[in-house]
Structure formats: C-alpha cells, structure tokens
MARSE-828413 format. One record per residue (C-alpha): y, z, x. Coordinates in Angstrom, 2 decimals, m for minus. Layout:
residues N
<atom><yy>Y</yy><zz>Z</zz><xx>X</xx></atom>
...
***
This chain:
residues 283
<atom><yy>0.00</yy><zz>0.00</zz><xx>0.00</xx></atom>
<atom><yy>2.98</yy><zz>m1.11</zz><xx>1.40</xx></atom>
<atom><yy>6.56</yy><zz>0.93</zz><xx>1.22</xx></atom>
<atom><yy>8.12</yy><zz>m0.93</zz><xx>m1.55</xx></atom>
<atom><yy>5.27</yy><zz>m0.02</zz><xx>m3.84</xx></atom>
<atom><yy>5.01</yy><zz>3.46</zz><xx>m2.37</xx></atom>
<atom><yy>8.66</yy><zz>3.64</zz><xx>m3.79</xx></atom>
<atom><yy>8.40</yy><zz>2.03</zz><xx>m7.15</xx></atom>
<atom><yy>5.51</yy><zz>4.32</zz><xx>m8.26</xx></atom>
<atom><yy>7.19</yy><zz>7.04</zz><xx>m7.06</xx></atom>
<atom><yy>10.13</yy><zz>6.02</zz><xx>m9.44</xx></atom>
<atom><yy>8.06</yy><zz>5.20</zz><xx>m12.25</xx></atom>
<atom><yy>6.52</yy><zz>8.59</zz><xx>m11.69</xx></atom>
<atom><yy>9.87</yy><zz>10.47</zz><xx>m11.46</xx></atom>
<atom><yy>10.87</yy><zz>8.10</zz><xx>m14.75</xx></atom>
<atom><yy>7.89</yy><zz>9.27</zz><xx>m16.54</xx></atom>
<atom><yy>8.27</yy><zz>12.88</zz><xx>m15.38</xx></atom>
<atom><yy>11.90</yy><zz>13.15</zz><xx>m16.84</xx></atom>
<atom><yy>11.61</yy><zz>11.47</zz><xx>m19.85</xx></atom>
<atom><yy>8.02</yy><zz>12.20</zz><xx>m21.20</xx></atom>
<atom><yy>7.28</yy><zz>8.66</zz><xx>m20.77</xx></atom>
<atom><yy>3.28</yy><zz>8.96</zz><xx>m20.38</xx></atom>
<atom><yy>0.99</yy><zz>11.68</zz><xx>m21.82</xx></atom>
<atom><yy>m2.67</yy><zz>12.94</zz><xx>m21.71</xx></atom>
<atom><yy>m4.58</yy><zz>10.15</zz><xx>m24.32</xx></atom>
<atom><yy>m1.67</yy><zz>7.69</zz><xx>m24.44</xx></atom>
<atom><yy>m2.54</yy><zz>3.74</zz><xx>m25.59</xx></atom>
<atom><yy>0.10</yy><zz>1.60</zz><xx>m24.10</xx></atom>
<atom><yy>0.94</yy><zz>m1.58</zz><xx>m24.87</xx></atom>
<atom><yy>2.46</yy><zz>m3.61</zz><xx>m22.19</xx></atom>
<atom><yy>4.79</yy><zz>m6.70</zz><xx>m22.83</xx></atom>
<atom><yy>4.47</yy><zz>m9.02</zz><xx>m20.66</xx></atom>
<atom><yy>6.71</yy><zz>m11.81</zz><xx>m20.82</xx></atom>
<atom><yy>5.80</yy><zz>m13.74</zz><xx>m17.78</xx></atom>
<atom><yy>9.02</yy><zz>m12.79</zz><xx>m15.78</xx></atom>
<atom><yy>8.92</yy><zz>m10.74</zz><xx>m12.44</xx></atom>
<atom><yy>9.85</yy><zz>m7.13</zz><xx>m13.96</xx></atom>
<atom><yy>7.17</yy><zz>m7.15</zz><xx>m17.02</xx></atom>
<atom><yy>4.42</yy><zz>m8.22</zz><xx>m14.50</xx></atom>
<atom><yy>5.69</yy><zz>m5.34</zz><xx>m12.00</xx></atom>
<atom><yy>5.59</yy><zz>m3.08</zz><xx>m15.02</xx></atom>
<atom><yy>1.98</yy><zz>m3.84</zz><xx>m16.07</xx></atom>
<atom><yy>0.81</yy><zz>m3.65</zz><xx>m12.41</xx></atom>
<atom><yy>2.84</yy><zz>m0.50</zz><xx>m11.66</xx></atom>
<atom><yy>1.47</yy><zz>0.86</zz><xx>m14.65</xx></atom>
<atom><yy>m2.08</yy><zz>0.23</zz><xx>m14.16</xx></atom>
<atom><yy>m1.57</yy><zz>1.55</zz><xx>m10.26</xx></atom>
<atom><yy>m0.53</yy><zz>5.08</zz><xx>m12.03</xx></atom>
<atom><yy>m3.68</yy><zz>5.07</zz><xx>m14.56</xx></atom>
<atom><yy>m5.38</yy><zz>5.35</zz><xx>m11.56</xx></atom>
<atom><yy>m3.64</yy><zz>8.42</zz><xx>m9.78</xx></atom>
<atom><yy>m2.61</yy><zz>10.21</zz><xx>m12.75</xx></atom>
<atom><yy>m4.60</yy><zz>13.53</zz><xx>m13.38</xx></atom>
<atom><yy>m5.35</yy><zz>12.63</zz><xx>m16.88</xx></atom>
<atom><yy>m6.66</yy><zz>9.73</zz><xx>m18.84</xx></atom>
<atom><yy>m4.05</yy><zz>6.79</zz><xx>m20.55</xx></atom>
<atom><yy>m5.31</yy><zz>3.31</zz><xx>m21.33</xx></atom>
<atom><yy>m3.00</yy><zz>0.37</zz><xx>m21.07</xx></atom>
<atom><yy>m3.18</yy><zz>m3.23</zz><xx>m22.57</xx></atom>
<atom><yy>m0.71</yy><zz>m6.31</zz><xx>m22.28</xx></atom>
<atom><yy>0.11</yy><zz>m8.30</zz><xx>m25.08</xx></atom>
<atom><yy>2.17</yy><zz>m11.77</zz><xx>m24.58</xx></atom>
<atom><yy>3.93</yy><zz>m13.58</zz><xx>m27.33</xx></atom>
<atom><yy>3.98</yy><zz>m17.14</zz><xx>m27.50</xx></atom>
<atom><yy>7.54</yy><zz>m17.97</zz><xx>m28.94</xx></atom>
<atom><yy>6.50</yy><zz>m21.65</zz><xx>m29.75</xx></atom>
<atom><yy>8.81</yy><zz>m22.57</zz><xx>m26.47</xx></atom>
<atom><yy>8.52</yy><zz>m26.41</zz><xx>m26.08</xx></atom>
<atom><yy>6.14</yy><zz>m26.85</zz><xx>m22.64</xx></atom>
<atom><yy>5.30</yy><zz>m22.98</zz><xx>m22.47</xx></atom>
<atom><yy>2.31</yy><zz>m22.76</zz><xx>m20.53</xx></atom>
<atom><yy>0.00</yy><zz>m20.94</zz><xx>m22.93</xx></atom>
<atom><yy>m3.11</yy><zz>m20.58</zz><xx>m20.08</xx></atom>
<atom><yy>m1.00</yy><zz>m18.92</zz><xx>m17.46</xx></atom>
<atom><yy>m1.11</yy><zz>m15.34</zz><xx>m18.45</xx></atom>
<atom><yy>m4.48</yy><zz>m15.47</zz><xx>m20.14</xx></atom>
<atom><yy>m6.01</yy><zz>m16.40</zz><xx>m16.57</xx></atom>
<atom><yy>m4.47</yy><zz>m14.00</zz><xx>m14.97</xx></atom>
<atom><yy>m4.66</yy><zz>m11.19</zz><xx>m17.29</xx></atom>
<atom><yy>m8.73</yy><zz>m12.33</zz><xx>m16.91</xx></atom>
<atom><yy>m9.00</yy><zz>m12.59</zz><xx>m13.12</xx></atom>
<atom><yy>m6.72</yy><zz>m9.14</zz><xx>m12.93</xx></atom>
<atom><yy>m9.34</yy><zz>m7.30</zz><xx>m15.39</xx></atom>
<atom><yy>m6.61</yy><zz>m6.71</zz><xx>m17.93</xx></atom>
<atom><yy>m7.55</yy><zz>m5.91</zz><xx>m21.51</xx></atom>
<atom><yy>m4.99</yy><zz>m8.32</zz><xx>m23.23</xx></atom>
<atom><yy>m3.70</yy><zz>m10.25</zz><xx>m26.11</xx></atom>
<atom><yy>m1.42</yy><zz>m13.02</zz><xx>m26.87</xx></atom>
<atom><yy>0.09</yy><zz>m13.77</zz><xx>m29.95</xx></atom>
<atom><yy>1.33</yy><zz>m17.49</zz><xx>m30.78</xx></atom>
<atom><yy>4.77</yy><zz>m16.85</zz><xx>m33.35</xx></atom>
<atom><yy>7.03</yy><zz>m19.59</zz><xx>m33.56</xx></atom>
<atom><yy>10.53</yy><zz>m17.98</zz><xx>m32.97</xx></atom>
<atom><yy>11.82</yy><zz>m20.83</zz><xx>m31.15</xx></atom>
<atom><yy>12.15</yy><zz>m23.14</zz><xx>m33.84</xx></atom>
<atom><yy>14.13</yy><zz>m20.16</zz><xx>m36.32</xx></atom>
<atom><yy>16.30</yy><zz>m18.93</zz><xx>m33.22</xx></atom>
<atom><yy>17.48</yy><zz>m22.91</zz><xx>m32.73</xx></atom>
<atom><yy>17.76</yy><zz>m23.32</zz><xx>m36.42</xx></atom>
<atom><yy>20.17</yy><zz>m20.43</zz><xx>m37.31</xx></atom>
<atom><yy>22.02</yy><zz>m20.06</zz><xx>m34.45</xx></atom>
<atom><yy>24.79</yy><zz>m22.47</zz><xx>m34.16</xx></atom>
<atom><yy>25.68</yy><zz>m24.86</zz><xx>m31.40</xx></atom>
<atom><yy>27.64</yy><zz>m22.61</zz><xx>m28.40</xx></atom>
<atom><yy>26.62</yy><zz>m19.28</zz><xx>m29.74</xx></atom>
<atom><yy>24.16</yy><zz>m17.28</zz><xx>m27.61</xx></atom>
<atom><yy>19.91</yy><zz>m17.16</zz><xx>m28.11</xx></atom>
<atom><yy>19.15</yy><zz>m13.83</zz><xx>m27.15</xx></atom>
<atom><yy>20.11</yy><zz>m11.56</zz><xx>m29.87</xx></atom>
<atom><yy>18.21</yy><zz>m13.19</zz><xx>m32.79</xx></atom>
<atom><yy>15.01</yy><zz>m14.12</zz><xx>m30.39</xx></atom>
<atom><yy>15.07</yy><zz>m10.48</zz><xx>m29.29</xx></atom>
<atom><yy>14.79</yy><zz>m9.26</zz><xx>m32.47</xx></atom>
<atom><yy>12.32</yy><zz>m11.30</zz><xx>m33.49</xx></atom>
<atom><yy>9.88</yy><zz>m10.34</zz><xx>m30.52</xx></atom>
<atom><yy>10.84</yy><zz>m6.64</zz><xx>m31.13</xx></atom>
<atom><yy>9.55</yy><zz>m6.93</zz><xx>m34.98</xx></atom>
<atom><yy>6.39</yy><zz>m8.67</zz><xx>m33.92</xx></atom>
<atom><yy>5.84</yy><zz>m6.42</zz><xx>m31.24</xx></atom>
<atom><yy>6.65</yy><zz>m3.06</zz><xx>m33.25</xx></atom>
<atom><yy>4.10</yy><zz>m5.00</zz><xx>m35.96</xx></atom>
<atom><yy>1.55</yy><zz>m5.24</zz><xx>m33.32</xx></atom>
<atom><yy>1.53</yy><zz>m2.03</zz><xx>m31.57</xx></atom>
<atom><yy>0.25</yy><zz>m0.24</zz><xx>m35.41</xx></atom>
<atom><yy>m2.11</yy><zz>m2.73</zz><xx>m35.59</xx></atom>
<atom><yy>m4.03</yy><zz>m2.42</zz><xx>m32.41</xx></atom>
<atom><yy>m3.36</yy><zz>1.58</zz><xx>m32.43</xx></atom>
<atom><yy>m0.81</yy><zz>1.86</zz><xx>m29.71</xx></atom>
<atom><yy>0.97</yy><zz>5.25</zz><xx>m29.07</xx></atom>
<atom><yy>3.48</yy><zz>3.73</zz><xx>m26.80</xx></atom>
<atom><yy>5.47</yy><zz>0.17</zz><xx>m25.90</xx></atom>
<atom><yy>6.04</yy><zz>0.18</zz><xx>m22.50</xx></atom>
<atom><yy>9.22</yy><zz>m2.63</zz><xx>m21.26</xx></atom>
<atom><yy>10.10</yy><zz>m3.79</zz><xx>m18.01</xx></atom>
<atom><yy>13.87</yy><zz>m3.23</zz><xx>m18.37</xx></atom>
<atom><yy>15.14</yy><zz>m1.89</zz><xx>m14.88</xx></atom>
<atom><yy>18.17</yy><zz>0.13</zz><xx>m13.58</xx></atom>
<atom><yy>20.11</yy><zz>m3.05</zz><xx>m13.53</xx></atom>
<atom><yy>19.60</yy><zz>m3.95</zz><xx>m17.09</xx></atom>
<atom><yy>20.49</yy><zz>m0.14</zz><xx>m18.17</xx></atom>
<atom><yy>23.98</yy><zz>m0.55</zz><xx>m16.29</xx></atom>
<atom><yy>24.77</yy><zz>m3.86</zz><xx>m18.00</xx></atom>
<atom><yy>23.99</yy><zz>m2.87</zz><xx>m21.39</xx></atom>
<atom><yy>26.34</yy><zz>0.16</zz><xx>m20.82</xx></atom>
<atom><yy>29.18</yy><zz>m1.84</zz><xx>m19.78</xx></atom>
<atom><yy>28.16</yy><zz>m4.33</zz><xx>m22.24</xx></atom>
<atom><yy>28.66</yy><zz>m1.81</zz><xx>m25.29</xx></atom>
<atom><yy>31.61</yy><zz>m0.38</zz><xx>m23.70</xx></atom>
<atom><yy>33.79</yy><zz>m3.27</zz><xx>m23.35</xx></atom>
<atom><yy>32.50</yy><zz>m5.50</zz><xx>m26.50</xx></atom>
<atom><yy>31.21</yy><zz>m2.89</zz><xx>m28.68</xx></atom>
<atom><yy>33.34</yy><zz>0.35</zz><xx>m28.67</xx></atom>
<atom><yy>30.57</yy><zz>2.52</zz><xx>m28.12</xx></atom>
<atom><yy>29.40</yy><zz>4.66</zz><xx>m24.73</xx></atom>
<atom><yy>25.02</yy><zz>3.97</zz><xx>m24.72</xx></atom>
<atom><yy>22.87</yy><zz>1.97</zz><xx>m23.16</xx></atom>
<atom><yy>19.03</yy><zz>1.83</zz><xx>m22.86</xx></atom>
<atom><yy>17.00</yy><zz>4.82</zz><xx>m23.29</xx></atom>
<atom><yy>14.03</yy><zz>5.55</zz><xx>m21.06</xx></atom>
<atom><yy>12.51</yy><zz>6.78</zz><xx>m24.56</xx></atom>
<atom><yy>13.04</yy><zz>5.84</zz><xx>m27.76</xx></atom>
<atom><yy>11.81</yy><zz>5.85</zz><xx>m31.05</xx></atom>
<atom><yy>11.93</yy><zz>3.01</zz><xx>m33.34</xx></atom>
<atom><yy>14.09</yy><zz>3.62</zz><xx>m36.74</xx></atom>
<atom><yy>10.81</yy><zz>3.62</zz><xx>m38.79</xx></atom>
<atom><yy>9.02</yy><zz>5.94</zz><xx>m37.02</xx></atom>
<atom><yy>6.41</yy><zz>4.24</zz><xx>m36.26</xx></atom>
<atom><yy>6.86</yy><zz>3.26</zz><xx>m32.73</xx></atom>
<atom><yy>7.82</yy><zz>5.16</zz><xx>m29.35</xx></atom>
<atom><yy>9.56</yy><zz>2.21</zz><xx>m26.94</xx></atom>
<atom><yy>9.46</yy><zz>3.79</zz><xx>m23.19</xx></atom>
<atom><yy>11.20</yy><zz>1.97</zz><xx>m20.31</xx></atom>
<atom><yy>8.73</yy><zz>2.75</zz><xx>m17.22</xx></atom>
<atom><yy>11.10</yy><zz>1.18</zz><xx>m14.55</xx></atom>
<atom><yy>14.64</yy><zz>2.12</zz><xx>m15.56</xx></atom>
<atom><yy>14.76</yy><zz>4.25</zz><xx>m11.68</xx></atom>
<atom><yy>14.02</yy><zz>0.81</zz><xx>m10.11</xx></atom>
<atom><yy>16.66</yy><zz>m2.00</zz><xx>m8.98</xx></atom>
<atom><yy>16.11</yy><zz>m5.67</zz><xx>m10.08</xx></atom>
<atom><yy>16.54</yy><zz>m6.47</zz><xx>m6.36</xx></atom>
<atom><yy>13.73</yy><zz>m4.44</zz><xx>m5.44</xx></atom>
<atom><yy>11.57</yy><zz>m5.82</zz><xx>m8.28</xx></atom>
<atom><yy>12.34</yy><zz>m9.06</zz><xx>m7.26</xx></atom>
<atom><yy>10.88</yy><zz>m8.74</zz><xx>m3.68</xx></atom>
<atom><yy>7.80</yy><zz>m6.99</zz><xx>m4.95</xx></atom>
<atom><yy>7.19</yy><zz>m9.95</zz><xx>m7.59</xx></atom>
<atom><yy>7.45</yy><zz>m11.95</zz><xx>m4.92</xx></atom>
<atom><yy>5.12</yy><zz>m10.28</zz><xx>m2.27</xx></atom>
<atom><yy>2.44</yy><zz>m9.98</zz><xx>m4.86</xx></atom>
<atom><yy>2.74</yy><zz>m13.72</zz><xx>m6.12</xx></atom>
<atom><yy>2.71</yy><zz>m13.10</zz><xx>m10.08</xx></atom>
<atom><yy>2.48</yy><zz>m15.88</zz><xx>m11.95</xx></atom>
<atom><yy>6.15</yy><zz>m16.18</zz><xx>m12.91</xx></atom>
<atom><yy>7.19</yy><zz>m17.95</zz><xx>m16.01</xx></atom>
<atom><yy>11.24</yy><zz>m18.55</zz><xx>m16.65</xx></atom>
<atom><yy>12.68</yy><zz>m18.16</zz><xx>m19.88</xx></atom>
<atom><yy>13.58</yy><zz>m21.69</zz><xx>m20.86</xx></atom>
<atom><yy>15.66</yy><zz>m19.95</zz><xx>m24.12</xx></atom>
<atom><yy>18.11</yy><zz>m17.62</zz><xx>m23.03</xx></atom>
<atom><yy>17.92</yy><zz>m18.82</zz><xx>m19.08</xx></atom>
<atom><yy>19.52</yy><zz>m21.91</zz><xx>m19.78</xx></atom>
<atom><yy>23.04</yy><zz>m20.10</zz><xx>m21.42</xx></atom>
<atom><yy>25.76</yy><zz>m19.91</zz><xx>m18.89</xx></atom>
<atom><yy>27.94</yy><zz>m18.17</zz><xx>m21.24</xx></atom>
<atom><yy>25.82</yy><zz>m15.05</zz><xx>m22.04</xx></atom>
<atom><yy>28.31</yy><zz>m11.76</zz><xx>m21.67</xx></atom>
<atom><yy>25.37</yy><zz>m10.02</zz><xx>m19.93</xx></atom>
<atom><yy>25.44</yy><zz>m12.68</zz><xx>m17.02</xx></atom>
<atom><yy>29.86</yy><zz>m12.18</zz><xx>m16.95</xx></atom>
<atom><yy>29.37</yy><zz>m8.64</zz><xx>m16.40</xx></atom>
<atom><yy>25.92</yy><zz>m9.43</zz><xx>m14.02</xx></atom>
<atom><yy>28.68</yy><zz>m11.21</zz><xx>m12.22</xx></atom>
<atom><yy>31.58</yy><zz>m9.06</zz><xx>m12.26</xx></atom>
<atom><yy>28.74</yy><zz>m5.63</zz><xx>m10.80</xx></atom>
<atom><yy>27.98</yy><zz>m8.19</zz><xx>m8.20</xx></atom>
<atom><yy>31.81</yy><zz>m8.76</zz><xx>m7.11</xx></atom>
<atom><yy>32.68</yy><zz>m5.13</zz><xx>m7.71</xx></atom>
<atom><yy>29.44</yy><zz>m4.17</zz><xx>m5.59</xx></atom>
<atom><yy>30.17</yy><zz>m6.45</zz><xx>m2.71</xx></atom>
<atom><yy>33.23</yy><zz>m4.84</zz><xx>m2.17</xx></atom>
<atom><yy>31.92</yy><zz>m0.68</zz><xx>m2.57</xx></atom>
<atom><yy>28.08</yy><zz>m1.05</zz><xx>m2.59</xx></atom>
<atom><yy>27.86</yy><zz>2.08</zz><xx>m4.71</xx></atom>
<atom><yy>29.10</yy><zz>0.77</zz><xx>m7.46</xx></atom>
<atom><yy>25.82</yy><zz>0.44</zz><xx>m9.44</xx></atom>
<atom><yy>24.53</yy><zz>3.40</zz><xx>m8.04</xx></atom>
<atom><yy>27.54</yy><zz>5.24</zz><xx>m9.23</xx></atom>
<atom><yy>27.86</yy><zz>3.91</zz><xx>m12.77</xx></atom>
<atom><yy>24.26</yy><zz>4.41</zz><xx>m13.08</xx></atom>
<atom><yy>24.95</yy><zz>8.23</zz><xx>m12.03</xx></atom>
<atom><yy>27.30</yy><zz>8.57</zz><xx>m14.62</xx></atom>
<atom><yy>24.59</yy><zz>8.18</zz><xx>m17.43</xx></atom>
<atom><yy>23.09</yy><zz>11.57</zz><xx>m16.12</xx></atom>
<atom><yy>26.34</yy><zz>13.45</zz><xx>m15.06</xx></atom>
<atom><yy>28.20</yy><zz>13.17</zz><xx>m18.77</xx></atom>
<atom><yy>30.56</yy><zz>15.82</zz><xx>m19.85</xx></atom>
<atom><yy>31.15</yy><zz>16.02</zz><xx>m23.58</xx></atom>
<atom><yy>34.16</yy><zz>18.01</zz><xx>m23.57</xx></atom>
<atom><yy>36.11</yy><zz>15.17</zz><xx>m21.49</xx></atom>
<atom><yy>34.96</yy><zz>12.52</zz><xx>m24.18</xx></atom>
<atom><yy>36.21</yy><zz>11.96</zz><xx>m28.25</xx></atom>
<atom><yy>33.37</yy><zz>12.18</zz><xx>m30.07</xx></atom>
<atom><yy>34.51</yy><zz>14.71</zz><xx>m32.31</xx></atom>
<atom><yy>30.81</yy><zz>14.80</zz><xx>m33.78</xx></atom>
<atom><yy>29.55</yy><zz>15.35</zz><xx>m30.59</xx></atom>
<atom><yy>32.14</yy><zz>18.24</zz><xx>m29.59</xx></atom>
<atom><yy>31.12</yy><zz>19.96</zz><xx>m32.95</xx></atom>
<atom><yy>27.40</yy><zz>20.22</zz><xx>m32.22</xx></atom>
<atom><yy>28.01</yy><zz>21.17</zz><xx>m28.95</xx></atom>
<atom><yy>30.71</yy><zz>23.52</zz><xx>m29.77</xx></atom>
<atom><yy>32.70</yy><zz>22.44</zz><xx>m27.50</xx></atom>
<atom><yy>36.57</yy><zz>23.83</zz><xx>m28.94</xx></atom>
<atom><yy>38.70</yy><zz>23.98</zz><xx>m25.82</xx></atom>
<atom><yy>38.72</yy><zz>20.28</zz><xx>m23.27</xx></atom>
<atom><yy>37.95</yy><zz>21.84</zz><xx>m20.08</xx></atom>
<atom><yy>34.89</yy><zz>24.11</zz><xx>m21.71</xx></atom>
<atom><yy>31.65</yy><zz>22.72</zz><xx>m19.73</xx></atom>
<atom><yy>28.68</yy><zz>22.95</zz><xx>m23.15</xx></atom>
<atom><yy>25.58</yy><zz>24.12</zz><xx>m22.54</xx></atom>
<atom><yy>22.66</yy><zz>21.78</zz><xx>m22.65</xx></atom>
<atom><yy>19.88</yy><zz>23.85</zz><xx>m21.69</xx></atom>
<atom><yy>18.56</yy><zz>24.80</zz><xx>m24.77</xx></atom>
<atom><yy>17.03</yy><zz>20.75</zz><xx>m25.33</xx></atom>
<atom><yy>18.85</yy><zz>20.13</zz><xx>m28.44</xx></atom>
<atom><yy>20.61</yy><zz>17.07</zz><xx>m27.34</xx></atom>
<atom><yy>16.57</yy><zz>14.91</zz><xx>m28.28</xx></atom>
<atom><yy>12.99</yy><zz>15.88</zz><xx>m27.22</xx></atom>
<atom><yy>12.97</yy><zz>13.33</zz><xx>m24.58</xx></atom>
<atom><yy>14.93</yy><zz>15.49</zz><xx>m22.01</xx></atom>
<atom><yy>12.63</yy><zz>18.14</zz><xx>m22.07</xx></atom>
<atom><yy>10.27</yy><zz>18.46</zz><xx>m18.77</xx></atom>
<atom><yy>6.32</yy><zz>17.23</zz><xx>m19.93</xx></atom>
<atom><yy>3.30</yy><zz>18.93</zz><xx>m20.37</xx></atom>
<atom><yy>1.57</yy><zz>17.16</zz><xx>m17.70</xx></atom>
<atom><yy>4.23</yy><zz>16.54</zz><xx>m14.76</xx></atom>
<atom><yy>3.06</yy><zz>12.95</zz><xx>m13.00</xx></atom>
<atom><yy>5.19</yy><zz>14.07</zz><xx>m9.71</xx></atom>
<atom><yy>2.31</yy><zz>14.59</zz><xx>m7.97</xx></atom>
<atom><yy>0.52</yy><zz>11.28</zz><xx>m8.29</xx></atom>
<atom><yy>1.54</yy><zz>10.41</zz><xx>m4.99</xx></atom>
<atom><yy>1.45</yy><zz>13.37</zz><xx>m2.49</xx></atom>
<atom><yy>m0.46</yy><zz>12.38</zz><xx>0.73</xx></atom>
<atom><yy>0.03</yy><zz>8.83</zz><xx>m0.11</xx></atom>
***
C-alpha cells in the first residue's frame, strides 16, 4: 500500500469516525458513476470492510442515464473481474433532462435529481441501510460558496444526511479528501474512467466559475481551500443572523460563545459506537 492510499483511508476513517458514517451490520450501496472519485469511493470502501473490527457489506449500483454512446459493458466487467456484488440500472434521464431544459440553461440540476430519486428508489428495494457518494472536500467547498453567493443561505454538503422521507441515510465517505489527491490515486490504480458527456460539456455551469475563481484565489494563498473548508467546523452562532438559530442556542448577547456539547445541534455529530480510528495502526 502505497502513501496516498495510506492517507485516504485514514481520512475516510477519520470521516466515518466523526460523522457516524459506517456501523456494525451496515448494507451500503455504492454509486458508481464511472468518474475517478465514485470508483475511489467503492475501492476505498471495500479496503475498510476489510480492516474494520466489525462486519458491513457494500454493493455498487450504476445507472444507465440512456447517454447517447455510454458504454454499458465497462463497469459491469470491472465490477466482475474486481469481485464486486453490483447492479446497473438502465433509466432514460437523458432524453427528459434534454427535453425540459431549455437551450443555454444548465443539465445538472434536473439530471441530479433524477438519479437521486432512482437511487433513493433503489436503495429500499435491495435493503440498503446506507448510500454512500463520492463527493470530496472540493465539492463540499464549492457547494458552500455556491449557496452563499447564488442562494442566500450558509450550507453545503453533509457528511450525513437523511433523506426528507425518511427512508434513506446519504453518507459522503470522502468529504476529508482533496479532488487533487483523488485524481492521482484514480490514476495510479487505472479505473476504468467514464466522462460525463451531460453536464461535462457546459462551460457555463456556476460550479465550474467558482471551481475557477478557488483555483485563482488558491494560487495566490494556497490555504485558501483549506481555510474555507475549516470554517465549516469552526462556526460561531452568536457572530451569525439566524435569529432561529440564536434562539435554540440561547445565544442573547453577540459575543456569548453557545454551548454545543450537549449534541443537540443533529445525531450525526455525536462520536460512534464503534470508533473506525484504529483501522490503520501499524499500517
């Protein structure tokens, strides 16, 4: 095992550790889209099942959007030669994504939907306790920026999250890990990459402006990302507006500092049952 690897489990272990991301008995449905982070994910994933001091299963599942020349044996073959247990579904969201969205206006909202309700779909039917996506440090810092300066509002991705009907827990495995660093180890381990032919072809996506303006900003202080991706774990409520927020808190006075100790903020902060910071000692 090589030092990049070394470091990547050890992030999705510290990922897992913090936010209760895998449990004793977990089922958990990988997605695996064909691009470098999802097949990281999977393979991360399946290098922890085999360190981690209690039993998880894991399965991928790949959706065939209908994409015109999508290679539809790629992933099966691999997912066979790797020993993966695995499914792909075949939904055509391609042809409603380039029927209601108009000419100019961006793919990825409506075609991200549409995988999410298949996927949510498919996770109840095949028992799955858990949905496990390969978003990564770097797509956590965009979508922050992303709501902040189009949307009003100061979230991003959660590590955990459950879906509004309750029927699904989404975990993000590799939100410690950089897309740089998932990019190299894609690339050392020669995944069968397949490029979104959808989304990857807009040049006027807002994600890619701000993808651009992090990389200008970062070329100039390199711990820029770092820093804003700090700031999602060092918040301080009483220097923010959301009156809501100050209430439950009880935060009265600005420069009162709240206690958050006590784990009411959401379940997914509290420390697990089974701590996977061990996995790697002595490797």
């Amino acid at each position: 095992m090589d030092r990049l690897e070394k470091r990547l489990l050890a992030e999705v272990a510290r990922a897992s550790h913090d936010f209760r991301l895998i449990e004793p008995g977990d089922r958990i449905m990988v997605a695996v889209s064909g691009g470098k982070d999802s097949h990281a994910l999977l393979y991360l994933l399946r290098q922890i099942q085999r360190r981690a001091p209690f039993q998880f299963s894991l399965f991928a599942v790949n959706i065939d959007q209908g994409h015109p020349g999508f290679p539809e044996r790629v992933l099966p073959e691999y997912f066979e030669r790797e020993g993966y247990e695995y499914r792909v579904v075949r939904e055509d969201t391609y042809s409603v994504v380039k029927e209601k969205v108009p000419e100019g206006k961006t793919f990825c909202s409506l075609c991200s939907r549409l995988r999410r309700g298949i996927l949510y779909t498919l996770a109840v039917e095949l028992g799955a306790t858990k949905i496990a996506l390969g978003h990564h440090r770097d797509d956590v810092i965009e979508t922050l920026l992303l709501n902040l300066l189009y949307s009003g509002q100061l979230k991003s991705m959660p590590a955990r999250l459950r879906s509004d009907d309750g029927r699904n827990v989404v975990i993000r495995p590799l939100v410690y890990a950089s897309e740089l660093e998932l990019g190299e180890f894609a690339a050392s381990k020669a995944f069968p990459i397949i490029p979104c032919d959808l989304c990857g072809s807009q040049e006027n996506l807002q994600r890619k402006q701000i993808k651009n303006l992090l990389t200008e900003l970062n070329a100039k202080n390199p711990k820029v990302r770092a820093n804003v991706f700090a700031a999602l774990g060092n918040v301080r409520p009483s220097h923010l507006y959301d009156v809501a927020l100050r209430a439950a808190l009880g935060v009265v006075e600005a420069d009162e500092t709240p206690d958050l100790s006590s784990g009411s903020i959401g379940d997914h902060e509290r420390a697990p049952e089974v701590p996977l910071s061990a996995l790697l000692r002595g490797r």
